[in-house]
mmCIF file of the N, C-alpha and C atoms, coordinates in Angstrom:
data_MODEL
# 
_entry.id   MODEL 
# 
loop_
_atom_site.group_PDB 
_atom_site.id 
_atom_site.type_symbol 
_atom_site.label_atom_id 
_atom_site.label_alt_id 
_atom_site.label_comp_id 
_atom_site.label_asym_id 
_atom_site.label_entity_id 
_atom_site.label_seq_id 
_atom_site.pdbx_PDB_ins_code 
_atom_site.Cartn_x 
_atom_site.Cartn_y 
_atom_site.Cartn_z 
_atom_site.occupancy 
_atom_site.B_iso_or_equiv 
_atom_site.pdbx_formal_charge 
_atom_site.auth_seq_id 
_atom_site.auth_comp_id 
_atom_site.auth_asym_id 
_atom_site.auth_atom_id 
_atom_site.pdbx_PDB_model_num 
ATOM 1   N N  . UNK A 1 1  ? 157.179 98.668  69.504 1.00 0.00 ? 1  UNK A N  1 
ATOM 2   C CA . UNK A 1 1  ? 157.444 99.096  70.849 1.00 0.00 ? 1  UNK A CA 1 
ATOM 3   C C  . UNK A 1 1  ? 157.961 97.894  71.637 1.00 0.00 ? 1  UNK A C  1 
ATOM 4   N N  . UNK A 1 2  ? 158.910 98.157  72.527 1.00 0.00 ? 2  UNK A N  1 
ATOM 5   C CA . UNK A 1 2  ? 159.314 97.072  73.363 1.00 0.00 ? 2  UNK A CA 1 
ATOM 6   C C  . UNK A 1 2  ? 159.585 97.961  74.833 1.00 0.00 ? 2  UNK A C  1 
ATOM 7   N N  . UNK A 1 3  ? 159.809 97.197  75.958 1.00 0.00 ? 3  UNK A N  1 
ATOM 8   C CA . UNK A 1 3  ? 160.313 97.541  77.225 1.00 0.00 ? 3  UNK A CA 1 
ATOM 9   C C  . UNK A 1 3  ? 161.506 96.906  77.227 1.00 0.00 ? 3  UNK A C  1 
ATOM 10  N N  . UNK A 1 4  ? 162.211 98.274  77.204 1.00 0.00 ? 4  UNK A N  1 
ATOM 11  C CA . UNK A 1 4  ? 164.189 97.796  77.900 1.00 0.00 ? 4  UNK A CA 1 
ATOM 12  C C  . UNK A 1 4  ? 163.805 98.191  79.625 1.00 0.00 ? 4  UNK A C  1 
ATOM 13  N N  . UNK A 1 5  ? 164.705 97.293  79.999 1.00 0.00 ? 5  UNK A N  1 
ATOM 14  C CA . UNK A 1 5  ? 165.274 97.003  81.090 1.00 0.00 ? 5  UNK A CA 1 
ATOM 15  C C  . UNK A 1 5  ? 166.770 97.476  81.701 1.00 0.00 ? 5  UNK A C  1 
ATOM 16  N N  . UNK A 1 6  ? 166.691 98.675  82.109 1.00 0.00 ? 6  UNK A N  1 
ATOM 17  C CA . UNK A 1 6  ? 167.869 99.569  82.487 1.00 0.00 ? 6  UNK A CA 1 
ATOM 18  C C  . UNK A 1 6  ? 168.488 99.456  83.849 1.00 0.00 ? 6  UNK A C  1 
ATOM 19  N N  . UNK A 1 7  ? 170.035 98.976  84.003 1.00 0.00 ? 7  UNK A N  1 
ATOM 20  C CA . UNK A 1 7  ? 170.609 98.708  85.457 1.00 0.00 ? 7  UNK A CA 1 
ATOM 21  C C  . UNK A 1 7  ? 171.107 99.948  85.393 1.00 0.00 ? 7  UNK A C  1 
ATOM 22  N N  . UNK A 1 8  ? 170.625 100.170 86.732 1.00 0.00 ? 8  UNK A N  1 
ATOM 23  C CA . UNK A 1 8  ? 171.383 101.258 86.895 1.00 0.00 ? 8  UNK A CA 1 
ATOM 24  C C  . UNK A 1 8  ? 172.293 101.311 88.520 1.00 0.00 ? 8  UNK A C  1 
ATOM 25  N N  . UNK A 1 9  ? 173.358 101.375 88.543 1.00 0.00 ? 9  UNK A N  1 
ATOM 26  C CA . UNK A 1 9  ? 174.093 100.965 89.958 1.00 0.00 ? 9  UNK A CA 1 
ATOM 27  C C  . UNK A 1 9  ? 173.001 99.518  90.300 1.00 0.00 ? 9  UNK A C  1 
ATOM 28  N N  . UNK A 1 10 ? 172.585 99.282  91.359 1.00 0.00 ? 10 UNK A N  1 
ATOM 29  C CA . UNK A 1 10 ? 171.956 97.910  91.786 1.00 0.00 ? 10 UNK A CA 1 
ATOM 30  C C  . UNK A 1 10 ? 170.720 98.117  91.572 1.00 0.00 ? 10 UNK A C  1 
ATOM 31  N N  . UNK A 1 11 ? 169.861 98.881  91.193 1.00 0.00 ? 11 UNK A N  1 
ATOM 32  C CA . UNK A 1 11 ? 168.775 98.763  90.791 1.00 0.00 ? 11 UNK A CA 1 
ATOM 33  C C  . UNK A 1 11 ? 168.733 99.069  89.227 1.00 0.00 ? 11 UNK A C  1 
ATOM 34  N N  . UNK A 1 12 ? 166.979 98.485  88.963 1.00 0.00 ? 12 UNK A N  1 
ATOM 35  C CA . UNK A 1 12 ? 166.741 98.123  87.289 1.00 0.00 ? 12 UNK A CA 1 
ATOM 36  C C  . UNK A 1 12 ? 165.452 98.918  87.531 1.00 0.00 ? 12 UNK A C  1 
ATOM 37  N N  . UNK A 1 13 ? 165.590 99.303  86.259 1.00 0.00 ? 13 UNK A N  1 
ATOM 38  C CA . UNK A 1 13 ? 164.455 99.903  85.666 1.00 0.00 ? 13 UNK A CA 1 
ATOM 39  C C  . UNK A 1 13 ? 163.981 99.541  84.889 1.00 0.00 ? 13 UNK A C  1 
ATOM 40  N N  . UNK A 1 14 ? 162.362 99.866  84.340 1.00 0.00 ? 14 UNK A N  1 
ATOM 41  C CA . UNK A 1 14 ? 161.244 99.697  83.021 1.00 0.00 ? 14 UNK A CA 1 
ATOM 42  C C  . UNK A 1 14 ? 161.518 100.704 82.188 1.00 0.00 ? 14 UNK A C  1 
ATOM 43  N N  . UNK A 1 15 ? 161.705 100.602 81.023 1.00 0.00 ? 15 UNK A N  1 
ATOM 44  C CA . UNK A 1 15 ? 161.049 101.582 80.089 1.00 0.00 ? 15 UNK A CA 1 
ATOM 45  C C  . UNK A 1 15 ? 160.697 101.137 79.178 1.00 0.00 ? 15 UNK A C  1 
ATOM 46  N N  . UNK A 1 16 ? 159.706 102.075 78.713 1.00 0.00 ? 16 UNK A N  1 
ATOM 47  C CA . UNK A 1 16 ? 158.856 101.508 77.004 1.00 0.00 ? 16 UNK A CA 1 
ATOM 48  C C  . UNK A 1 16 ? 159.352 102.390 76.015 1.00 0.00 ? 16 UNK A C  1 
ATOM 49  N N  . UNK A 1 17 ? 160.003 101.457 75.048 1.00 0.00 ? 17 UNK A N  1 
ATOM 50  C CA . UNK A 1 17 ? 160.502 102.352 74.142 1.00 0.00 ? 17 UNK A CA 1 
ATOM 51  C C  . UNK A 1 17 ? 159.748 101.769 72.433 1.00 0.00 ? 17 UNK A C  1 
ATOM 52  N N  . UNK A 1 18 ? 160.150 103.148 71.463 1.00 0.00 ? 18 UNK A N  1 
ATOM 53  C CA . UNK A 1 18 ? 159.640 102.750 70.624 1.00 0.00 ? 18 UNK A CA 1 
ATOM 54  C C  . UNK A 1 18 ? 160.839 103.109 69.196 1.00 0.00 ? 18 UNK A C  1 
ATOM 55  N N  . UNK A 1 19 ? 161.002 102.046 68.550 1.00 0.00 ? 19 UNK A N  1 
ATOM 56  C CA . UNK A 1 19 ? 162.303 102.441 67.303 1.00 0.00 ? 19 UNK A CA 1 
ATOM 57  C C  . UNK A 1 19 ? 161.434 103.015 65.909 1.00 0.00 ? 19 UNK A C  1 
ATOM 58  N N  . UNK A 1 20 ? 162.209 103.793 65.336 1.00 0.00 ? 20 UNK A N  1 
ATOM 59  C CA . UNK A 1 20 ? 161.607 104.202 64.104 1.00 0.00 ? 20 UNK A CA 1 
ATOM 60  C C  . UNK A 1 20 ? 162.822 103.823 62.818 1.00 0.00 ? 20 UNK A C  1 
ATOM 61  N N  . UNK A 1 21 ? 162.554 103.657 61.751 1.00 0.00 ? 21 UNK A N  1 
ATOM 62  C CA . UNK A 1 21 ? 163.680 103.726 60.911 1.00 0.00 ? 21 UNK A CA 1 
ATOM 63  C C  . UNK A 1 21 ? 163.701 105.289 60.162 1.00 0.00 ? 21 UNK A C  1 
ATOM 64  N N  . UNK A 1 22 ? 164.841 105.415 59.669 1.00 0.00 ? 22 UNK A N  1 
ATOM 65  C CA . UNK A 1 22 ? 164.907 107.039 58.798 1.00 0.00 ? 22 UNK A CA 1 
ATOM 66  C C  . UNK A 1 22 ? 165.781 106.644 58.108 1.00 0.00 ? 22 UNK A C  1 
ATOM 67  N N  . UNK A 1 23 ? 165.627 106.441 56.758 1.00 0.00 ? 23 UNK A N  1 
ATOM 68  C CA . UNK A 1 23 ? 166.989 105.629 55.505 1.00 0.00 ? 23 UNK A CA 1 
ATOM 69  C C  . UNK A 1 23 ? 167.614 104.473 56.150 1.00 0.00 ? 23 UNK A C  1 
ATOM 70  N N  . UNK A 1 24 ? 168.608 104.645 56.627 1.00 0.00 ? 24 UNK A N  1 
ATOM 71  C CA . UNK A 1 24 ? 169.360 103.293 56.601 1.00 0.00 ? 24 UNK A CA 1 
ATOM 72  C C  . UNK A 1 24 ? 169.508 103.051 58.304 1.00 0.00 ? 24 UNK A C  1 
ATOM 73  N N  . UNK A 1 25 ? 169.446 104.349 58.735 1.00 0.00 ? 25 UNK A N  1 
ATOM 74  C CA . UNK A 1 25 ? 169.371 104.081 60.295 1.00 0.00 ? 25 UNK A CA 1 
ATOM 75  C C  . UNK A 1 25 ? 167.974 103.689 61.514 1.00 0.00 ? 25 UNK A C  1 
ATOM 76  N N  . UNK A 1 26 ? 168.612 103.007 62.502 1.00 0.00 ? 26 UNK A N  1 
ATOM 77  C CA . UNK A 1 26 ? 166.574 102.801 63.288 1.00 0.00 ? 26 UNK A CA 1 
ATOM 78  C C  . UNK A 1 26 ? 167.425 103.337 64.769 1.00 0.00 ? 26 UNK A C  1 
ATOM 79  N N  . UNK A 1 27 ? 166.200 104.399 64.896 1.00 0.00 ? 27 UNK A N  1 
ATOM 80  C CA . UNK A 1 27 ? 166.614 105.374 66.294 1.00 0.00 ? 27 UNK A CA 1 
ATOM 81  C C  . UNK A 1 27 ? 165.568 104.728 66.775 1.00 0.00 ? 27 UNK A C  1 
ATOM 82  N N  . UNK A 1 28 ? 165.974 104.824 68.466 1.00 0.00 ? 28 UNK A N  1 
ATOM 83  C CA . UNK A 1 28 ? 165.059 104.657 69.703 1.00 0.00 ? 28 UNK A CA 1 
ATOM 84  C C  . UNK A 1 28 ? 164.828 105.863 70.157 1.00 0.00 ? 28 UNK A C  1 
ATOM 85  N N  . UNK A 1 29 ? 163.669 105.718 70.917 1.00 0.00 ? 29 UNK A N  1 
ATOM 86  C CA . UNK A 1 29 ? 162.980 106.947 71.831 1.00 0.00 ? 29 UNK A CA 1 
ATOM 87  C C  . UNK A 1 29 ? 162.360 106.332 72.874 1.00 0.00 ? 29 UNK A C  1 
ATOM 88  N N  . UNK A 1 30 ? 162.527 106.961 73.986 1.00 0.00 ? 30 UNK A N  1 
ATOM 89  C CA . UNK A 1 30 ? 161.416 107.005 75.170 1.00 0.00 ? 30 UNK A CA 1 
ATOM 90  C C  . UNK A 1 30 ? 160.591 107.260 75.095 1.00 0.00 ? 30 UNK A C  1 
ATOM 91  N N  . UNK A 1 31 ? 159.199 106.399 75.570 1.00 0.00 ? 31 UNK A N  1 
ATOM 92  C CA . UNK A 1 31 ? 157.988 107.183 75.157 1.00 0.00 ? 31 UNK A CA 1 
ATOM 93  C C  . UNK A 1 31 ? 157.700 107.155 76.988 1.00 0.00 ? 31 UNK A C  1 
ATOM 94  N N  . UNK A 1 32 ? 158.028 106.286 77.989 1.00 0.00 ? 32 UNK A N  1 
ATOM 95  C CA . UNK A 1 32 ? 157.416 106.211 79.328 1.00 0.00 ? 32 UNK A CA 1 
ATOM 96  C C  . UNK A 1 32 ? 158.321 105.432 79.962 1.00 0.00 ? 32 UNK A C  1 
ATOM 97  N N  . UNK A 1 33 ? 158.565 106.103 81.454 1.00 0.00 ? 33 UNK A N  1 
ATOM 98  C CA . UNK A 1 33 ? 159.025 104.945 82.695 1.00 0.00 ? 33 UNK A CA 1 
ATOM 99  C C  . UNK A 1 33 ? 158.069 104.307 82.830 1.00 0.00 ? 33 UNK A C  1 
ATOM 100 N N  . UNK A 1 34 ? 158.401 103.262 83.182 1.00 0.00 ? 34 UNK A N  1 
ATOM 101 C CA . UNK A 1 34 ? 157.235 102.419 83.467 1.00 0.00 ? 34 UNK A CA 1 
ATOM 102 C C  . UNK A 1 34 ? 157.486 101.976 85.135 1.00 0.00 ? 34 UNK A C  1 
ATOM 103 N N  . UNK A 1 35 ? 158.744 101.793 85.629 1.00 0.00 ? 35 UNK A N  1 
ATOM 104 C CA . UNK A 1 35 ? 158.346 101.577 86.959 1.00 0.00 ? 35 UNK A CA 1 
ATOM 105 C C  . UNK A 1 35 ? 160.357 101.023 87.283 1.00 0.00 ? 35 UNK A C  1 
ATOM 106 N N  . UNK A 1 36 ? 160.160 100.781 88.563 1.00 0.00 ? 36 UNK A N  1 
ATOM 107 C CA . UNK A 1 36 ? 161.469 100.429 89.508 1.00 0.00 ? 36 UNK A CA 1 
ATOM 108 C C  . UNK A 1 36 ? 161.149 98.629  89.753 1.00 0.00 ? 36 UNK A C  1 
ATOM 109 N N  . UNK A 1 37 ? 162.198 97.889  89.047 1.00 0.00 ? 37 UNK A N  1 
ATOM 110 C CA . UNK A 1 37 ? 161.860 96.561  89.369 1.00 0.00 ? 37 UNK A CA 1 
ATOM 111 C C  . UNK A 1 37 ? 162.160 95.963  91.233 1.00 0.00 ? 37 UNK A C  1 
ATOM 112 N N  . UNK A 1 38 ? 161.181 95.045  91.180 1.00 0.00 ? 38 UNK A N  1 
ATOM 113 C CA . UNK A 1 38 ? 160.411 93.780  90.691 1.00 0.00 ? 38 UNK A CA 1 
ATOM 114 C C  . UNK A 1 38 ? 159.551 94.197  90.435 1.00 0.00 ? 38 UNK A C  1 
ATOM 115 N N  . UNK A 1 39 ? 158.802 93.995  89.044 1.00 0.00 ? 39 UNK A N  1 
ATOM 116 C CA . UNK A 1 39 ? 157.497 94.195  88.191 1.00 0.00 ? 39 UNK A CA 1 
ATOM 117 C C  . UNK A 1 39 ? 157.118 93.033  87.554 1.00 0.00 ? 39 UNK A C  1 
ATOM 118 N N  . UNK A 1 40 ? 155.860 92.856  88.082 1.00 0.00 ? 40 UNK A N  1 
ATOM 119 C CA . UNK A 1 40 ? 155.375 91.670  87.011 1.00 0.00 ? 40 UNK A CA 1 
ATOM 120 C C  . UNK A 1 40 ? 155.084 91.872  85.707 1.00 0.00 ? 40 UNK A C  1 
ATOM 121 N N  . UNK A 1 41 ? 154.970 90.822  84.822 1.00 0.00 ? 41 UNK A N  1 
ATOM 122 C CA . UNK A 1 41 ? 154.819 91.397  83.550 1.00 0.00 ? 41 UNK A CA 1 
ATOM 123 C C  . UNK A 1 41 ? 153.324 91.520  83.473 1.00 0.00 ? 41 UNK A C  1 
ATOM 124 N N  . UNK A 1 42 ? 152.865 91.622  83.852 1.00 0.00 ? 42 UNK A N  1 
ATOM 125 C CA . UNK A 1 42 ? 151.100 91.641  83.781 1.00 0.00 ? 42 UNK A CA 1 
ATOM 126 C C  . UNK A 1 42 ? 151.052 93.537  84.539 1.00 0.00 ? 42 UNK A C  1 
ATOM 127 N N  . UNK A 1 43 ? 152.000 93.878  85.302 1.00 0.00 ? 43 UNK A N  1 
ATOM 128 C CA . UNK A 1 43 ? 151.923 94.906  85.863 1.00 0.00 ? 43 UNK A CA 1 
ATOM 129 C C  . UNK A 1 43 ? 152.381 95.835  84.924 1.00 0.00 ? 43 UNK A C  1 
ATOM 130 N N  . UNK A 1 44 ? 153.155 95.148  84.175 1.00 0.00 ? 44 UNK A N  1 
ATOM 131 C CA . UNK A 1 44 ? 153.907 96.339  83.327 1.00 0.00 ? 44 UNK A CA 1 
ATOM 132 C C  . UNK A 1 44 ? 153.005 96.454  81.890 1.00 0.00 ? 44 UNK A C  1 
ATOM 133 N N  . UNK A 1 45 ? 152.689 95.067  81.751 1.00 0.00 ? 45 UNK A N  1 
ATOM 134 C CA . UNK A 1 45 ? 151.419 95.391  80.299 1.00 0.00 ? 45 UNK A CA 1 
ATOM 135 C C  . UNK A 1 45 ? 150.289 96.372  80.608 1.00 0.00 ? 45 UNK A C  1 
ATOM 136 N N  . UNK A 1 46 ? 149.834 96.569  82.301 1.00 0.00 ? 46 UNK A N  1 
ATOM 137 C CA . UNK A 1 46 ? 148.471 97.651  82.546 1.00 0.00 ? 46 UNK A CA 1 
ATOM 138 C C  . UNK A 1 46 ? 148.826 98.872  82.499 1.00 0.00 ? 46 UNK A C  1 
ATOM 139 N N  . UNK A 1 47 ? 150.512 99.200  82.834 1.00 0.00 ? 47 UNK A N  1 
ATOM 140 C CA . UNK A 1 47 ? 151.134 100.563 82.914 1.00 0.00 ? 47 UNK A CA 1 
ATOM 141 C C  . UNK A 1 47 ? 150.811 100.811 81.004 1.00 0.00 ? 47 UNK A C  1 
ATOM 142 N N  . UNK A 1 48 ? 151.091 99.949  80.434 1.00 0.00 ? 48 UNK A N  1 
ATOM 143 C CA . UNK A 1 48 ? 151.281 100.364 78.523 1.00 0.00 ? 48 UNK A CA 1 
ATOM 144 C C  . UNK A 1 48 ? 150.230 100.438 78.249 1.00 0.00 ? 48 UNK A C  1 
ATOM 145 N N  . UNK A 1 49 ? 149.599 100.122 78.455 1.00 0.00 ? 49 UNK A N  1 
ATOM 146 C CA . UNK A 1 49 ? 147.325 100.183 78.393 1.00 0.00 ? 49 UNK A CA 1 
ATOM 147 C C  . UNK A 1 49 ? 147.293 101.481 78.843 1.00 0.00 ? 49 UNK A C  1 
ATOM 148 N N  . UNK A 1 50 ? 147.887 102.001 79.960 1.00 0.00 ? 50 UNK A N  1 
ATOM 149 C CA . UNK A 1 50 ? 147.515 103.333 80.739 1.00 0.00 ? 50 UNK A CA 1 
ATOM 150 C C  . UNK A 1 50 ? 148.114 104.454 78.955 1.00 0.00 ? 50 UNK A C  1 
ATOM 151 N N  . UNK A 1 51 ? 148.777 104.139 78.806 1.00 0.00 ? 51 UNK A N  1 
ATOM 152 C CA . UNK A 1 51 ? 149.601 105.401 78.178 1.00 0.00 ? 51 UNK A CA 1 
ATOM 153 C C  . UNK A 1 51 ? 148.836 105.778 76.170 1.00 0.00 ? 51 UNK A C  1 
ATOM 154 N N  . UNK A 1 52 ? 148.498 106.860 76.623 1.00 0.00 ? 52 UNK A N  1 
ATOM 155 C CA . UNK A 1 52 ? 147.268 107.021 75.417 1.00 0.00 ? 52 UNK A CA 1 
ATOM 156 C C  . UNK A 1 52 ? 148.055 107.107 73.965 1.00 0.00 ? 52 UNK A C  1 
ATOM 157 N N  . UNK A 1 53 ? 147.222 106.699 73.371 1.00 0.00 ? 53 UNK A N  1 
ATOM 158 C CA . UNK A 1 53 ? 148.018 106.178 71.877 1.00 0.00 ? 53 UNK A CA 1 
ATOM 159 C C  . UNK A 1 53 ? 148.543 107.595 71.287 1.00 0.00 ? 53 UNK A C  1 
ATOM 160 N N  . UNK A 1 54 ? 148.022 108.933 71.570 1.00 0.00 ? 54 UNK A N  1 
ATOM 161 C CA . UNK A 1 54 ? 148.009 110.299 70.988 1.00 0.00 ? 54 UNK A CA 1 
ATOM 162 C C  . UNK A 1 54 ? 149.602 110.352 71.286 1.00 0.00 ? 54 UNK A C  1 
ATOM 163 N N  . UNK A 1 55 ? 150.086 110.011 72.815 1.00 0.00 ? 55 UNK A N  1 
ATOM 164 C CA . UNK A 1 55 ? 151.496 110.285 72.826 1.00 0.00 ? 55 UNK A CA 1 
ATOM 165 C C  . UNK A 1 55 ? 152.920 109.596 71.512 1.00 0.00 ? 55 UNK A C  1 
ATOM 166 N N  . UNK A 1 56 ? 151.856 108.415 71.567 1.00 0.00 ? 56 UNK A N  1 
ATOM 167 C CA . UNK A 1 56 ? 152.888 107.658 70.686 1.00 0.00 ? 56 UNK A CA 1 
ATOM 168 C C  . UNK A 1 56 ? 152.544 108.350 69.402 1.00 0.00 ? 56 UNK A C  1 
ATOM 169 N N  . UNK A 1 57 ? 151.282 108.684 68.924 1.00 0.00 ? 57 UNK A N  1 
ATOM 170 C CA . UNK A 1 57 ? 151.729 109.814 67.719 1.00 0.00 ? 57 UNK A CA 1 
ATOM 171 C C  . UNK A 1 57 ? 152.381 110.731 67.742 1.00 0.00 ? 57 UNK A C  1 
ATOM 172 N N  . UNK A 1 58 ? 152.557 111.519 68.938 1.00 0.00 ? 58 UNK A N  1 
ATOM 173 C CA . UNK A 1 58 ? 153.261 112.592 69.134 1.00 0.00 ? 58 UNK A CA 1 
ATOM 174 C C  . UNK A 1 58 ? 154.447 112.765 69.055 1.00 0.00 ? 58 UNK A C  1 
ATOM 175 N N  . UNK A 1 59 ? 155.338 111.521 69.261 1.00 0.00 ? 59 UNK A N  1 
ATOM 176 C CA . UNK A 1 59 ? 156.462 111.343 69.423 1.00 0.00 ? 59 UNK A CA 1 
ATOM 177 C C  . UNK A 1 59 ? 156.583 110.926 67.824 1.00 0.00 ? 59 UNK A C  1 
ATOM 178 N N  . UNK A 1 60 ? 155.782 109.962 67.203 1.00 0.00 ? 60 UNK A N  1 
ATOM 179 C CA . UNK A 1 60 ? 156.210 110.275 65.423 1.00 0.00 ? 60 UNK A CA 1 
ATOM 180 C C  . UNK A 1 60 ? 156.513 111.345 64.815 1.00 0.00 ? 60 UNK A C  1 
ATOM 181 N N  . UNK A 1 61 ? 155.459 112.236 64.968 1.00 0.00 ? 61 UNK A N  1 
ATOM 182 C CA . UNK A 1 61 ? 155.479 113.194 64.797 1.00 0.00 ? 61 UNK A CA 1 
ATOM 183 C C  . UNK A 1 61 ? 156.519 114.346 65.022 1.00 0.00 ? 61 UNK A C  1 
ATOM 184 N N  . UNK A 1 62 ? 156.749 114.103 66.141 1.00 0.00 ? 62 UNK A N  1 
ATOM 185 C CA . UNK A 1 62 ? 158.218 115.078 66.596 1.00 0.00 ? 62 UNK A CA 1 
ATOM 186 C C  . UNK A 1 62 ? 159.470 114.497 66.060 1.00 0.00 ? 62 UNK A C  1 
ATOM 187 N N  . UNK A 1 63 ? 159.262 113.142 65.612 1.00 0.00 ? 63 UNK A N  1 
ATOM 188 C CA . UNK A 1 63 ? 160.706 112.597 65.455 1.00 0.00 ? 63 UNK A CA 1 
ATOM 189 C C  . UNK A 1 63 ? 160.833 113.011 63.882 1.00 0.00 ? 63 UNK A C  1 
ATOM 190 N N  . UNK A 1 64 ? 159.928 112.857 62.890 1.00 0.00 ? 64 UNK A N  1 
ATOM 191 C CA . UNK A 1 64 ? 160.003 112.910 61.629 1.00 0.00 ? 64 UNK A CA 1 
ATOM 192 C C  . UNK A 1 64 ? 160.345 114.784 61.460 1.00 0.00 ? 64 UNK A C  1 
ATOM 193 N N  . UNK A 1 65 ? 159.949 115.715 61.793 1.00 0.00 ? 65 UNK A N  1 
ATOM 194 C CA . UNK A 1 65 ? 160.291 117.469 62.464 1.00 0.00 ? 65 UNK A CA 1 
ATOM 195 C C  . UNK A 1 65 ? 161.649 117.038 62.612 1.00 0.00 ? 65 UNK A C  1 
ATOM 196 N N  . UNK A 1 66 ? 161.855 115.945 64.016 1.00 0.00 ? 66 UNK A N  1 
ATOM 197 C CA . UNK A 1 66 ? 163.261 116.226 63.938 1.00 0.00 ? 66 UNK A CA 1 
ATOM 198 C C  . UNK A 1 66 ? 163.902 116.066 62.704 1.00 0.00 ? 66 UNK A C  1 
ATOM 199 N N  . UNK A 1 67 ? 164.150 114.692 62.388 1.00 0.00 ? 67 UNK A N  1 
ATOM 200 C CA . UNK A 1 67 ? 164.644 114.943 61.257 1.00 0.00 ? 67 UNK A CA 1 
ATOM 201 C C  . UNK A 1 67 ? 164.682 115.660 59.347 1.00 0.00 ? 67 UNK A C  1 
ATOM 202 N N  . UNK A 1 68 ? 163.796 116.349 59.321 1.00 0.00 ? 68 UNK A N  1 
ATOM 203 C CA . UNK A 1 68 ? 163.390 116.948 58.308 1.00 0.00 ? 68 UNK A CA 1 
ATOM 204 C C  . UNK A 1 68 ? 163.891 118.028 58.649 1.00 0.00 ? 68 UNK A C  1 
ATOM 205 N N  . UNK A 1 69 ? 164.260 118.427 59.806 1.00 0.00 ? 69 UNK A N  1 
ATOM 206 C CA . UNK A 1 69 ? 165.015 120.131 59.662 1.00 0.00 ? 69 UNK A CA 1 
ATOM 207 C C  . UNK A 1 69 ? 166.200 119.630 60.204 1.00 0.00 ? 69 UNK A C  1 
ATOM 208 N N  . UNK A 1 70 ? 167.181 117.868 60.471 1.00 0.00 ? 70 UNK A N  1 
ATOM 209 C CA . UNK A 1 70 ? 168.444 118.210 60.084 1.00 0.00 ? 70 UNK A CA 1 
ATOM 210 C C  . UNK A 1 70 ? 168.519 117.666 58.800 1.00 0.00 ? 70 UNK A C  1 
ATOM 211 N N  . UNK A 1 71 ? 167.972 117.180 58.102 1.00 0.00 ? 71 UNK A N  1 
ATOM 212 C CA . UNK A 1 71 ? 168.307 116.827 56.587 1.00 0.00 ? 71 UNK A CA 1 
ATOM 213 C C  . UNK A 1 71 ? 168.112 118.491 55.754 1.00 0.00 ? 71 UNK A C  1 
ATOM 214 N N  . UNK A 1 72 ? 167.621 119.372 56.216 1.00 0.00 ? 72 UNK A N  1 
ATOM 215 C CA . UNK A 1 72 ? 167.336 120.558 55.223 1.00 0.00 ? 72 UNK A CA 1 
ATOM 216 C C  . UNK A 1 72 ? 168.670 121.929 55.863 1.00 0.00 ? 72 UNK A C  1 
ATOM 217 N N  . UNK A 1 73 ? 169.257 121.496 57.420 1.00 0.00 ? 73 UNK A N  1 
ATOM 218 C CA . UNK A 1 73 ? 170.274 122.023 57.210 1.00 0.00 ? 73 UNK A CA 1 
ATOM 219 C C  . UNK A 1 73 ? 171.695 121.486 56.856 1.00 0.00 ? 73 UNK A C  1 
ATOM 220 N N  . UNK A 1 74 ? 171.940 120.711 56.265 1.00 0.00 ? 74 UNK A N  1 
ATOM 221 C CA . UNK A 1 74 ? 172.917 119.874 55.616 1.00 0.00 ? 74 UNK A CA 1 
ATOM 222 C C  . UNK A 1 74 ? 173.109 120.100 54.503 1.00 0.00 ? 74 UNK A C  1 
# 
């Protein structure tokens, strides 16, 4: 998991993202905004503490679904 840092017009954004690999490729996903900068980094490590580990299974979980039903319609 890492936090990208998104400009968007003059303001930046947090997000926590998390990459998975699937064969030869590594996809990203959103798992949470985390906030509208200036953020400290101590502010943004309590927002990733907040966010319960079940989601980040959830999102494995949905990602591996995803891809197992486009590899089976191919």
């Amino acid at each position: 998991m890492y936090v990208e840092k998104k400009k968007i017009g003059k303001n930046v954004y947090n997000y926590l993202k998390a990459s998975f690999r699937h064969k030869d490729k590594v996809v990203t996903k959103t798992i949470a905004y985390l906030g509208k900068e200036p953020m400290s980094e101590e502010a943004i490590k309590r927002k990733i503490a907040k966010i319960p580990k079940s989601k980040i299974e959830e999102l494995k979980k949905d990602f591996n679904k995803e891809f197992l039903n486009q590899e089976q319609t191919n």
